[in-house]
TORNU-512652 format. One line per field, with one value per residue (C-alpha): chain; x, y, z. Coordinates in steps of 0.001 Angstrom, whole numbers. Example, Ala and Ser with C-alpha at 12.3 -4.5 7.8 and 13.67 -1.06 7.14 Angstrom:
2
mol = [A  A]
X = [12300  13670]
Y = [-4500  -1060]
Z = [7800  7140]
***
This chain:
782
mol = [A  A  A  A  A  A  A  A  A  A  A  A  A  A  A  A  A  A  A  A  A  A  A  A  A  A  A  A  A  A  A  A  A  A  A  A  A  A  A  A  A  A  A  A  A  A  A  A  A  A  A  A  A  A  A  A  A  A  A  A  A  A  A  A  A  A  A  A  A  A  A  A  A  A  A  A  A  A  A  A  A  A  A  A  A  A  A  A  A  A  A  A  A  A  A  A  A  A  A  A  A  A  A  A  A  A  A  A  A  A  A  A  A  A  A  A  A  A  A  A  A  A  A  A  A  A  A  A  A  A  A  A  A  A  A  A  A  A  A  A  A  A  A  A  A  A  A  A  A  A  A  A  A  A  A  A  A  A  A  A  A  A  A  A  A  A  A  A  A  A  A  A  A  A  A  A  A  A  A  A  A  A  A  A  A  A  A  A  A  A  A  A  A  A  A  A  A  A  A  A  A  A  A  A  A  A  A  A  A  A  A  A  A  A  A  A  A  A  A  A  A  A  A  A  A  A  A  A  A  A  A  A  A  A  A  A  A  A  A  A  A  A  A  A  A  A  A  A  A  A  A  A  A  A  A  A  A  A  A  A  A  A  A  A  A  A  A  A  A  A  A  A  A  A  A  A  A  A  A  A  A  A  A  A  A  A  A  A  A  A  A  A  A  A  A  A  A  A  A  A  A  A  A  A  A  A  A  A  A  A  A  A  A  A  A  A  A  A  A  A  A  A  A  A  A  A  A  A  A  A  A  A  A  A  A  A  A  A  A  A  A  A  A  A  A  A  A  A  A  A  A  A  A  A  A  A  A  A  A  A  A  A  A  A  A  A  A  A  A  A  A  A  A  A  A  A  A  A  A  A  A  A  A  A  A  A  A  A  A  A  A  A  A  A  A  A  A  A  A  A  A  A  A  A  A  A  A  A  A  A  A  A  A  A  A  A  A  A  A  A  A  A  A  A  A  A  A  A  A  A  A  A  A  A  A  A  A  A  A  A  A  A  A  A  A  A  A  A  A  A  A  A  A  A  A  A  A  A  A  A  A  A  A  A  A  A  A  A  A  A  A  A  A  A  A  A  A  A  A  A  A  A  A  A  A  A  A  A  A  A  A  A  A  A  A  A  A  A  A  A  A  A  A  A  A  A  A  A  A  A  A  A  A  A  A  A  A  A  A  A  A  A  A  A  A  A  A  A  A  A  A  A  A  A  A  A  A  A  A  A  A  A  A  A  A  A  A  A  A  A  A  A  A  A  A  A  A  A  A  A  A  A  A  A  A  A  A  A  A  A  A  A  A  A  A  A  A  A  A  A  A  A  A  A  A  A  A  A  A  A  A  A  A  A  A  A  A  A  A  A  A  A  A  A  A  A  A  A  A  A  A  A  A  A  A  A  A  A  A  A  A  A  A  A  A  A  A  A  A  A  A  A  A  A  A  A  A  A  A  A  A  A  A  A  A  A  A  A  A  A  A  A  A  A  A  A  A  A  A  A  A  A  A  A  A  A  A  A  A  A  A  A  A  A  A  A  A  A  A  A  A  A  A  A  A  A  A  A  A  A  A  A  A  A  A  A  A  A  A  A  A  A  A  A  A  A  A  A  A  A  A  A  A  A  A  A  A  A  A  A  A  A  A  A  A  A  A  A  A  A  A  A  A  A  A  A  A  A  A  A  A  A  A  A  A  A  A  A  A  A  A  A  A  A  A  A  A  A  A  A  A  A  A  A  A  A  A  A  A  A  A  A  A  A  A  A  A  A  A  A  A  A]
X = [0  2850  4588  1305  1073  4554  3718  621  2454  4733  2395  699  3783  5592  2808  2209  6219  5900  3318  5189  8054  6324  4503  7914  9306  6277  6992  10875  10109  8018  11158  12354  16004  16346  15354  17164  19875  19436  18416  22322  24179  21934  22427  25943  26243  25171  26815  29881  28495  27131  23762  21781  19066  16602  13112  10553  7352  4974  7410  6417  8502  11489  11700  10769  13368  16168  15547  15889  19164  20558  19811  18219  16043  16572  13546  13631  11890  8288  6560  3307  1786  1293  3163  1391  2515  4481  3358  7300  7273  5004  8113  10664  11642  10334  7293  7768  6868  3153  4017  1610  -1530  -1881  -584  -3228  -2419  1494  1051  -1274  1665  4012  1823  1890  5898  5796  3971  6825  8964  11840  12220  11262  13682  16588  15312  15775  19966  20143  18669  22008  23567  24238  22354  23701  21129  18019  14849  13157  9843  11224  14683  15018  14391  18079  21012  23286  25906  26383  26314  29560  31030  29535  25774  23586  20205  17205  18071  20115  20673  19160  17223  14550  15947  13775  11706  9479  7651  9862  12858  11615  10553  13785  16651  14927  15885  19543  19188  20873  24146  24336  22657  21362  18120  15130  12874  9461  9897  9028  8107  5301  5796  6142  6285  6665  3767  6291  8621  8283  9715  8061  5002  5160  6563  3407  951  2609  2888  -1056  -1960  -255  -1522  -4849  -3762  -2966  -6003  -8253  -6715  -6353  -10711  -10978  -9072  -10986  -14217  -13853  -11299  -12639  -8865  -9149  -6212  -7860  -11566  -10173  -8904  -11798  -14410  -13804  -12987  -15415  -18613  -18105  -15500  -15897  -20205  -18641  -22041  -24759  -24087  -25757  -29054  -28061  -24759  -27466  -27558  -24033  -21108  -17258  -16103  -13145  -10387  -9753  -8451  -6254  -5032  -4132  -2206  -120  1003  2082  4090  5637  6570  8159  10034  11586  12692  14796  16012  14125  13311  16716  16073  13092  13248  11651  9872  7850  4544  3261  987  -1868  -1996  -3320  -6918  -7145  -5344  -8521  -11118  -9169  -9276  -13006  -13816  -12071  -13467  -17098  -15832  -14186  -16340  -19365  -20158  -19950  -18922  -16779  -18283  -16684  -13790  -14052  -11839  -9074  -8819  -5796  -3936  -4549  -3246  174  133  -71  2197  4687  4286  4512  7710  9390  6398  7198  3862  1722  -424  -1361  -2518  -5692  -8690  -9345  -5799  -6178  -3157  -2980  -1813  762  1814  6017  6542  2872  2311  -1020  -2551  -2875  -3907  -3822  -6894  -7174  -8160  -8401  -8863  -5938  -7328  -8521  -4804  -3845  -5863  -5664  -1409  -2048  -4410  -1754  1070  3422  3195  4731  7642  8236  7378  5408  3315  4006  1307  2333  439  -2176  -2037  -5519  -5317  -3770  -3976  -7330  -8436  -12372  -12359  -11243  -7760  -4683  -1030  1739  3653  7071  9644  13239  16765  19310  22931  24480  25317  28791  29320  25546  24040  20676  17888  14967  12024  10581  6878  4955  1369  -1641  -3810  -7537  -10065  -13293  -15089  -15172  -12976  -13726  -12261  -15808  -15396  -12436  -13024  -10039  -11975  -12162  -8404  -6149  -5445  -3962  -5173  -5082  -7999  -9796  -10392  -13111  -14788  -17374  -16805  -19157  -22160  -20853  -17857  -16995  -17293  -14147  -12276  -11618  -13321  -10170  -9469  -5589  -4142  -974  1857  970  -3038  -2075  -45  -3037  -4988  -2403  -2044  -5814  -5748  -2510  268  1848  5529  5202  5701  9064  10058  8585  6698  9906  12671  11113  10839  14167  15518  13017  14524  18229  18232  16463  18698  21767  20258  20274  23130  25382  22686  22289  24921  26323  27226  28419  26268  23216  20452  17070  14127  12096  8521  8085  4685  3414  1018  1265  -14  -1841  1524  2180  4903  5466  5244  6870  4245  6426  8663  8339  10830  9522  6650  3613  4265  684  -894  -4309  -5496  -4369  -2125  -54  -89  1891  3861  5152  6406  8968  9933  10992  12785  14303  15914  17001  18735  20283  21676  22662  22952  24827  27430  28436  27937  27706  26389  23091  19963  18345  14964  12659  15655  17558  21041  19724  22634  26278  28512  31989  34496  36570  39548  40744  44702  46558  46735  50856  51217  52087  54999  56706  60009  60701  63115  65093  67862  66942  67100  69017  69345  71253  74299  76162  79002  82731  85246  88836  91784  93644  97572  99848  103350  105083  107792  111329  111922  112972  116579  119324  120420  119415  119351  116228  113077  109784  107656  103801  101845  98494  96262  94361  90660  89986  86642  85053  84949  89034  89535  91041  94653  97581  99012  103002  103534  105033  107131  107284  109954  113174  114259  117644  118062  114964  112947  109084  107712  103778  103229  99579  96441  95183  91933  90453  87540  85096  84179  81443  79376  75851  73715  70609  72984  76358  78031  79779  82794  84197  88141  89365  86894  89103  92461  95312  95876  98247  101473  101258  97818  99473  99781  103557  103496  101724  104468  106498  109861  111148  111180  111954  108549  107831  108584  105569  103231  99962  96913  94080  90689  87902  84120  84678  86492  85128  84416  80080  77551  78349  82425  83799  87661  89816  92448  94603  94884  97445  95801  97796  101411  102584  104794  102474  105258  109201  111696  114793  116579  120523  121332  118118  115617  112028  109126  105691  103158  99618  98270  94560  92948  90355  87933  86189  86776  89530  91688  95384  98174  98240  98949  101133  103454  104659  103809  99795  99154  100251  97477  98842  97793  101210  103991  107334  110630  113589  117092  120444  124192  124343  125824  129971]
Y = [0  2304  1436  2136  5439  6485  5334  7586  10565  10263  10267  12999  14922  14251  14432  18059  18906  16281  18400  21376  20196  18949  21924  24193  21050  22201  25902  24911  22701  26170  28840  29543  28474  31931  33796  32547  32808  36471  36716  35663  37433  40645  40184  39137  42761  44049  42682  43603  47076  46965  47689  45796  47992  47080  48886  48534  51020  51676  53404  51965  54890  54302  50139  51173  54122  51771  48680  50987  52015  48145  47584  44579  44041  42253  42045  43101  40787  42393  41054  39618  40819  44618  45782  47109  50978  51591  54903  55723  55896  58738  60973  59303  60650  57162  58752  61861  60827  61200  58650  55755  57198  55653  52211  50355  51788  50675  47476  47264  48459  45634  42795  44227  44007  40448  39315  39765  36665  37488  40110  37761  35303  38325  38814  35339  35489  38065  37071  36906  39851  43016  45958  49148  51144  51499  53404  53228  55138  54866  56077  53716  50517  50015  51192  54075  53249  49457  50403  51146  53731  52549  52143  54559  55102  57791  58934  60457  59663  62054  64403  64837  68105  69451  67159  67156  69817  70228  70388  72938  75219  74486  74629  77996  79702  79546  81214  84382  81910  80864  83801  87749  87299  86399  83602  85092  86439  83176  81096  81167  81607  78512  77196  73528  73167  70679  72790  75279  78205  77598  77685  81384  82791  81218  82607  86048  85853  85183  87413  90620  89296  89719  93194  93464  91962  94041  97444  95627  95872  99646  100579  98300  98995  102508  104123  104452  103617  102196  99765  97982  98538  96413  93598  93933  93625  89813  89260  91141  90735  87646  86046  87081  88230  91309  93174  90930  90151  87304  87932  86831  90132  92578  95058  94515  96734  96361  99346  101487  100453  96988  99774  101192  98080  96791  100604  100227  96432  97114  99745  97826  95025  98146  99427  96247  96027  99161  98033  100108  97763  97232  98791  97259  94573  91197  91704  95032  94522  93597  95848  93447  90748  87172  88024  91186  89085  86658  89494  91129  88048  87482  90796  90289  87170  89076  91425  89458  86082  87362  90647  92798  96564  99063  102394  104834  102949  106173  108448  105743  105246  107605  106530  102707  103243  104976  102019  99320  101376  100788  96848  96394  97638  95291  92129  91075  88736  91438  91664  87366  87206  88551  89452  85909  85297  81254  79029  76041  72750  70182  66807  66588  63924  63690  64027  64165  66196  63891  65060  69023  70748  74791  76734  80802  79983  80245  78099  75665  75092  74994  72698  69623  70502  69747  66964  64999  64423  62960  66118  68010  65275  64279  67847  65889  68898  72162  75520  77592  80878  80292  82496  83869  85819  84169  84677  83243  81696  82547  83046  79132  78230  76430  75825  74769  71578  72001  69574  69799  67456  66876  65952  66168  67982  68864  71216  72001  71149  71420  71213  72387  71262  74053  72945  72409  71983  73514  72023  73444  73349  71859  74550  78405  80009  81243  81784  82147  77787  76045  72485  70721  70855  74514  75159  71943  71656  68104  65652  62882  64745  66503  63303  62436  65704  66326  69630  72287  73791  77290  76760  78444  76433  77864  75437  71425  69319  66903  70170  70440  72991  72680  75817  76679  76985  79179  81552  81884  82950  85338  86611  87597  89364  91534  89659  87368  88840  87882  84600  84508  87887  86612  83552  81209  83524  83664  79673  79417  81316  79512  75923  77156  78764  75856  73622  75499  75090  71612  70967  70383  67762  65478  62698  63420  60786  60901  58001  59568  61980  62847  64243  66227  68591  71224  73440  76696  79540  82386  85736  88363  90116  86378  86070  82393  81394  77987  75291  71983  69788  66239  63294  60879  62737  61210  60107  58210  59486  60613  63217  64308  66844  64000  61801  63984  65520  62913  60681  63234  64161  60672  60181  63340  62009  59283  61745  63588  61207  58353  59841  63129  60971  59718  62314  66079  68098  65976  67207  67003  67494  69974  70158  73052  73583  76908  76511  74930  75409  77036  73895  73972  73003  70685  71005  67589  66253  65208  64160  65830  67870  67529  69273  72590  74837  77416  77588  77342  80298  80629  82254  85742  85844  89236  89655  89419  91677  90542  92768  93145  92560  93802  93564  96065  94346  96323  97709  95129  95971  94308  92854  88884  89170  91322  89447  90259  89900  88925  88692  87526  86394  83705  83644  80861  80014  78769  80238  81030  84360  86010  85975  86570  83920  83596  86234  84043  85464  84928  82676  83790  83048  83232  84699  86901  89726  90165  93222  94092  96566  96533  95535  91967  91691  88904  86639  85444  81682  81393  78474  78751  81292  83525  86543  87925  88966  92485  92903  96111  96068  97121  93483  91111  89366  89261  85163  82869  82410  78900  78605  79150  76536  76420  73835  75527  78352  77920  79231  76617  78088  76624  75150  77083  75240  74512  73146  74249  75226  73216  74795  72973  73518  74877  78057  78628  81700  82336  85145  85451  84563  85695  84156  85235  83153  83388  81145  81628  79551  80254  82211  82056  84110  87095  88890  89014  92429  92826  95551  95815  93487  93445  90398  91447  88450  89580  86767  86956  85391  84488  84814  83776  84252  88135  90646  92800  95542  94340  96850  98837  95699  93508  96584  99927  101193  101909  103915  101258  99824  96659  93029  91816  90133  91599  89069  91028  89426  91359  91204  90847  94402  94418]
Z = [0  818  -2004  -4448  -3002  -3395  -7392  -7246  -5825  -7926  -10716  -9796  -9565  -12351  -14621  -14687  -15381  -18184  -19763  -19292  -20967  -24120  -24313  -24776  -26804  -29031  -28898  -29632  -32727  -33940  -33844  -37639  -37992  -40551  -37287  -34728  -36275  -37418  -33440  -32379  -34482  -33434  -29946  -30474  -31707  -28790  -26085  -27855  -28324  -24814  -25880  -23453  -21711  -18606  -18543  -15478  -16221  -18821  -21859  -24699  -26831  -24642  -26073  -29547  -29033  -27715  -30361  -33484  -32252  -31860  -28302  -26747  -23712  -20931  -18900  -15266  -12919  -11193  -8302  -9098  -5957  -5272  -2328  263  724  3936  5615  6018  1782  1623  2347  266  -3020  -5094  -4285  -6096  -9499  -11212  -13966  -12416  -13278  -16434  -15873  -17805  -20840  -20588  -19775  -22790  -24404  -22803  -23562  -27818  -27246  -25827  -29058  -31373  -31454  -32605  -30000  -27168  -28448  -28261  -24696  -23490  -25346  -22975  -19953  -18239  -19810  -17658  -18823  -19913  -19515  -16878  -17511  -14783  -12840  -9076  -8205  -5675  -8237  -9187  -7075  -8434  -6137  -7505  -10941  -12943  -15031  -18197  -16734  -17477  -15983  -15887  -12035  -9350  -6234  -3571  -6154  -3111  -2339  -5202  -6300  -3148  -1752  1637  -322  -2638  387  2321  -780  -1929  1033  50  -3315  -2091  -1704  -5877  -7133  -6546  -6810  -4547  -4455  -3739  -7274  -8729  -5796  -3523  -289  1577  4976  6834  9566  11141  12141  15304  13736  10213  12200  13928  10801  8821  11585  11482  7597  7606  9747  7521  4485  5915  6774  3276  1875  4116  2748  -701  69  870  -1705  -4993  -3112  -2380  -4030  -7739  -9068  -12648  -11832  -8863  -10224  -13106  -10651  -8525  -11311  -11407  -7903  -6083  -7819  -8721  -6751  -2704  -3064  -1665  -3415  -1474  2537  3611  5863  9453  8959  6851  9925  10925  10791  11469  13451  11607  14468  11887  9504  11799  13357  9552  9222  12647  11294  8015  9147  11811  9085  7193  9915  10779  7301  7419  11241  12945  15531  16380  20058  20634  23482  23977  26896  24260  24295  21192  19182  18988  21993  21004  22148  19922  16899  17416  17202  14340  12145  12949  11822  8737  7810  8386  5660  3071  3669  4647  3054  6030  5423  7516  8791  7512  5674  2733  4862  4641  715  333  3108  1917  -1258  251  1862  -120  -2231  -163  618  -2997  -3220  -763  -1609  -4925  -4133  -3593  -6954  -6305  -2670  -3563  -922  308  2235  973  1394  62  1943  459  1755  1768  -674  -3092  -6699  -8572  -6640  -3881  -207  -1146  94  247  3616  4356  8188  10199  13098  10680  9116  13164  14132  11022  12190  16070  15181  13666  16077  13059  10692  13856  14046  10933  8666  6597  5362  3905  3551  817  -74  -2819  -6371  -6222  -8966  -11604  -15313  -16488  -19764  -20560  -16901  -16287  -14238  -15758  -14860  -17521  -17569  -18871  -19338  -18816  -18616  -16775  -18306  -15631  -12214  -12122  -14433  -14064  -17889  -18330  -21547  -21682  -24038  -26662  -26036  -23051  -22851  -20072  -18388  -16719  -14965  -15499  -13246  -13667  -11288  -8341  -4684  -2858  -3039  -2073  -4285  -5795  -9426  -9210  -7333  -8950  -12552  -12551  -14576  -12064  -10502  -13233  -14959  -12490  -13329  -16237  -17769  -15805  -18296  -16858  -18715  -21543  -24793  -26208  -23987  -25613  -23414  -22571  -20884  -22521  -24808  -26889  -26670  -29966  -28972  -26010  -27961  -30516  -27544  -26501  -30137  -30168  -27369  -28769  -26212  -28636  -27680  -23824  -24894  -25627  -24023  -20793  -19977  -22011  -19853  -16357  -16540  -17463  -15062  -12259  -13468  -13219  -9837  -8155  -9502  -8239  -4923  -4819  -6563  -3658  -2343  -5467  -6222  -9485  -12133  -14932  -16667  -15297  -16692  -15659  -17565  -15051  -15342  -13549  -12931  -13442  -12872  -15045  -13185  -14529  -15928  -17370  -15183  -14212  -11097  -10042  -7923  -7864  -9886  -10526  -10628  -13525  -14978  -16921  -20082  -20625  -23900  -21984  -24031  -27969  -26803  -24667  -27049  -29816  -27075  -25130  -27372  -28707  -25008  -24935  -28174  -28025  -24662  -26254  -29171  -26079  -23962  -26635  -29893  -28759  -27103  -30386  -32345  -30555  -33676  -33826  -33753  -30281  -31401  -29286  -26312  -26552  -24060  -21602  -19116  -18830  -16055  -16729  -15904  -12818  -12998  -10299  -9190  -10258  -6638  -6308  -3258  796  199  3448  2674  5295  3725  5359  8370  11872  14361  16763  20044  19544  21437  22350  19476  21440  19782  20098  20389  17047  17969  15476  14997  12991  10769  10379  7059  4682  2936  682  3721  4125  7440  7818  8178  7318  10174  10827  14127  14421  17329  18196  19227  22248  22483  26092  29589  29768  29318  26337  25520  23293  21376  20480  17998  15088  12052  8569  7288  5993  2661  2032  -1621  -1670  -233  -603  -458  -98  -2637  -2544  -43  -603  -1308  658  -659  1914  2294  4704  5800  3834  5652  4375  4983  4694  7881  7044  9407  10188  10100  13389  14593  13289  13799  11434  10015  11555  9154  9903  8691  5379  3335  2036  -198  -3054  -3047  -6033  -3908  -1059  2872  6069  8299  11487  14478  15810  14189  11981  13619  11590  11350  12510  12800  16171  15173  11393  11055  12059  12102  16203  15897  13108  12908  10281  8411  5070  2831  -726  -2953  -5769  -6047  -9528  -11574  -13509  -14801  -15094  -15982  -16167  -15622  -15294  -12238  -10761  -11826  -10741  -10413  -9727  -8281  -7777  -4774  -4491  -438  898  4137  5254  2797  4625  3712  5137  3771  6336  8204  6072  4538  5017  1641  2287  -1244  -3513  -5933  -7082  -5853  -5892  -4212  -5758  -5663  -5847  -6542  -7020  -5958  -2274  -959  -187]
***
């Protein structure tokens, strides 16, 4: 029995793999010899090209992009299973991207690949290849760190600095270190709700712009000024029901103190501007306490919410405009903050629109932040002041996505796409609701919308327009030249210095690139206004503007990144280069040099003079027996005291008398010092005879008796004991007369030591100019 149902199990088992295998046997037998062979000797061509290439995400273009050019596909592995999203993800940068809202369609796309043998059949040759190239949608799906040199893929490492909506806020506050110009130029203001001093700066930041707004009121409701009657024809009748209060506030009225109150701020914001408040102590009581802040901001939201009017508010119109006159020229953000004070609130690291709701309410915005402990630990939100009056197309709200690349980070190279396209809203604009189809122009969200009937009909109903179809409407309405003279330039100029920010964050490679798109608001001036920029944006073909659009974005990557390497004079399609770094140039590193040159110092020492003893020689004459004489001293170093050494005399020679008839010139011969001791004559001591060396005279005399002194290091001649000796190098014959009986030989005789003048020492002739030692020979006298 045991046996038997072993046998079955084993029947059972093996039954199924049998099946298996004869079913590939079958798909085997099928393959066309003509094609797999064509196959080998294509992927043969690429391995040894490295052109092997890994994609994980729904590009389509990218494959088709990659096979025309001779690369093959090796397929990345994906888990069958959806994992389930970790809460701790939501602020990592893989979740920048908004590429996944449109998987359907690329997998569609994927399954239409996988249908063509002969490129399946390449995959499977290369299934244990290494790849050469990654396109992927999350950052973190291959590591940069493991790849090597010759590896390219579609990411860096630690692009979150920018790509999320905390790093954005944070890395724009350092602008005024890589460039002179200001953020709140092109960026909203923008604060993290997280963070304790983010948090008082937002609450004082709301609380002026309410200031702001309510003088912003007076002034478009009351003061009759073309300018603001223009602004406020759209935003107060129709916008904030400024024109009918609602019934419970008909018989109310604010009091005119709110006026004053907004007044006595602004000009304290002012004054601390130009330091005024430099004296001004902690313990000062504030100008409005937290109780009168409370009843301010109620009354305000009773006149810009709720209809209510001021009493009296006409008295104020000039002083309002002064005002505001003023703010402007220190709030570049003045003409977009509207009446309504809204701010708009962002989770950290969330694309598509997802989790962004508007408020106007400060205690609302406080309280969703204290109701969540982990926004206040982690800074997992950010409130950024909404654009409330933005430039409007047949009254309907739209932002601009625009595409740009990344070469690489160091030098700084970036290229940006000549097309973009807009997307609306499918509601009429209007600040008197706060819904996400009226306030967010994402697709993502407007999808889910039907088109309101309030809308105007001018608009396409897939709710997209092309470049081209925006500059028609711009055209008609006599602005055509803003295009390039200012919407193109200010989003230029927004891409480069926010990417200078972060460039010391981001890990730059040299194999890498990354194709980016950032959003925009245009104001009413049609000056862009930055919103966020996304790591790995959509490339789904969701509407007909997408679907002509993206699909050169991604083939002109391809021209940039691969075909540019090759060849750099190729066209690039729609990218064009906006900004290179100039080059640094990095020192050759060679090594520590280690090698101190110079002399050491020494302690100073008190210079000794010693006592010059001279002996006068006697006259020499015919006679033999006079001698010519020299004395000299010598200098004993130590703790004896000084004294006079054995005066010693110059040898006699027999035949001949020398006479000095000039001063020797003495060369020096110091030890190696930075300087030159300079000696004064009446310091020094005349040489020792014996230290002399006779055997390079050219005439024979008798050795003193004792015998020579020899120099050592001990009595060398220093910068603190200066010792002098003579040396005759050389004593030749220069020059021989003769004249009757008399036989004359001149010699020259080279010295050497402190340069000394010695005839006054050495002869009794002092005037004579010649270097000379003069033998003279004649008949001895009777």
């Amino acid at each position: 029995m045991v046996q038997a149902s072993y046998q079955a199990f084993l029947y059972v088992t093996v039954q199924p793999l049998e099946g298996r295998a004869r079913c590939n046997y079958v798909n085997l037998r099928m393959i066309n010899g003509d094609r797999l062979k064509t196959a080998k000797t294509l992927v043969d061509k690429a391995i040894k090209e490295k052109k092997v290439f890994s994609v994980l995400g729904p590009y389509p273009v990218i494959r088709a992009g990659l096979r025309a050019r001779g690369w093959v596909e090796r397929r990345l592995p994906r888990p069958s299973v959806p994992q389930p999203r970790r809460r701790d993800l939501e602020t990592e940068v893989t979740d920048e991207g908004d590429s996944s809202d449109d998987d359907d369609l690329g997998e569609e796309g994927e399954r239409d690949d996988e249908a063509d043998d002969l490129y399946d059949l390449m995959t499977r040759l290369v299934r244990n290849e290494m790849p050469y190239f990654y396109w992927t949608t999350k950052r973190d799906s291959i590591d940069c760190r493991s790849l090597r040199k010759d590896q390219m893929t579609n990411h860096y490492a630690k692009a979150g600095s920018f790509t999320t909506k905390v790093g954005l806020c944070m890395n724009l506050r350092n602008l005024q270190w890589f460039d002179a110009a200001d953020p709140d130029t092109f960026f909203p203001r923008c604060y993290r709700l997280g963070a304790e001093n983010d948090k008082h700066a937002f609450i004082e930041d709301f609380r002026r712009t309410a200031c702001t707004s309510l003088l912003l009121y007076v002034l478009e409701k009351y003061g009759g000024d073309s300018e603001w009657e223009r602004t406020g024809e759209v935003y107060d009748a129709k916008s904030h029901g400024l024109s009918k209060p609602r019934k419970q506030y008909a018989n109310q009225r604010v009091g005119i103190s709110i006026i004053d109150n907004a007044l006595h701020i602004c000009q304290e914001y002012l004054n601390s501007l130009e330091h005024c408040d430099i004296d001004i102590t902690l313990e000062t009581i504030p100008t409005l306490s937290e109780q009168q802040w409370k009843v301010f901001l109620r009354n305000y939201y009773l006149v810009i919410h709720e209809g209510l009017t001021i009493e009296g508010c006409e008295a104020y119109v000039e002083r309002c405009k002064c005002m505001l006159e003023q703010m402007s020229r220190v709030c570049p953000q003045m003409e977009t903050d509207g009446l309504c004070n809204i701010w708009i609130i962002k989770p950290g690291a969330k694309s598509r629109g997802r989790g962004i709701m508007c408020m106007n309410r400060l205690d609302e915005i406080l309280s969703l932040v204290n109701a969540d402990h982990g926004i206040m630990k982690d800074s997992k939100w950010v409130v950024q002041k909404y654009l409330e009056r933005p430039l409007l197309v047949h009254d309907t709200k739209f932002d601009v996505r625009q595409w740009f690349l990344v070469t690489d980070w160091n030098p700084l190279t970036v290229w940006f796409y000549r097309e973009c396209y807009l997307r609306f809203s499918t509601q009429p604009y209007s600040t008197h609701t706060l819904d996400s189809s009226v306030h967010l122009c994402n697709n993502s969200i407007q999808k889910h919308f039907q088109p309101s009937p309030d809308r105007s009909p001018c608009l396409p109903a897939e709710c997209m327009w092309s470049c081209s179809q925006f500059r028609s409407w711009l055209a008609a309405s006599g602005q055509d030249d803003l295009w390039e003279g200012v919407v193109v330039p200010g989003m230029q100029k927004a891409v480069i210095q926010t990417l200078l920010t972060a460039q010391d964050s981001v890990e730059s490679r040299k194999a890498s690139f990354e194709l980016y798109g950032a959003d925009f608001m245009l104001g009413r001036d049609l000056r862009p206004w930055l919103l966020e920029i996304n790591a790995s944006p959509t490339m789904a073909p969701s509407t007909g503007v997408t679907a002509r659009l993206c699909p050169a974005v991604q083939e002109d990557t391809l021209r940039v990144v691969l075909d540019r390497r090759c060849d750099r004079n190729t066209h690039t399609g729609g990218f064009q280069l906006i900004y290179r770094q100039a080059a640094v140039e990095v020192p050759q590193y060679l090594g520590v040099n280690l090698l101190v040159e110079g002399t050491s110092i020494r302690r100073p020492r008190a210079p000794v003079y010693k006592p010059l003893i001279q002996s006068h020689p006697d006259p020499l004459s015919k006679s033999s027996s006079h001698k010519s004489s020299l004395i000299s001293s010598h200098c004993i170093s130590g703790k004896e005291n000084q004294s006079e050494e054995v005066k010693k005399a110059w040898p006699t020679l027999s035949s001949r008398e020398f006479t000095l008839e000039k001063s020797l010139i003495f060369q020096p011969k110091l030890r190696k010092c930075p300087q030159r001791l300079i000696l004064p004559s009446t310091c020094c001591v005349l040489p020792s005879p014996a230290e002399l060396h006779p055997q390079k005279l050219s005439h024979t005399h008798t050795q003193p008796d004792h015998p020579p002194t020899h120099r050592t290091r001990s009595n060398l001649p220093s910068l603190y004991r200066p010792t002098l000796s003579l040396d005759v190098i050389n004593l030749r014959p220069r020059q021989t007369l003769t004249s009757g009986r008399y036989k004359h030989e001149t010699h020259t005789v080279n010295t050497s030591y402190p340069v000394l003048r010695m005839q006054k020492y050495l002869s009794l002739n002092h005037r004579l100019t010649m270097d000379t030692f003069t033998a003279r020979e004649g008949p001895k006298s009777s």
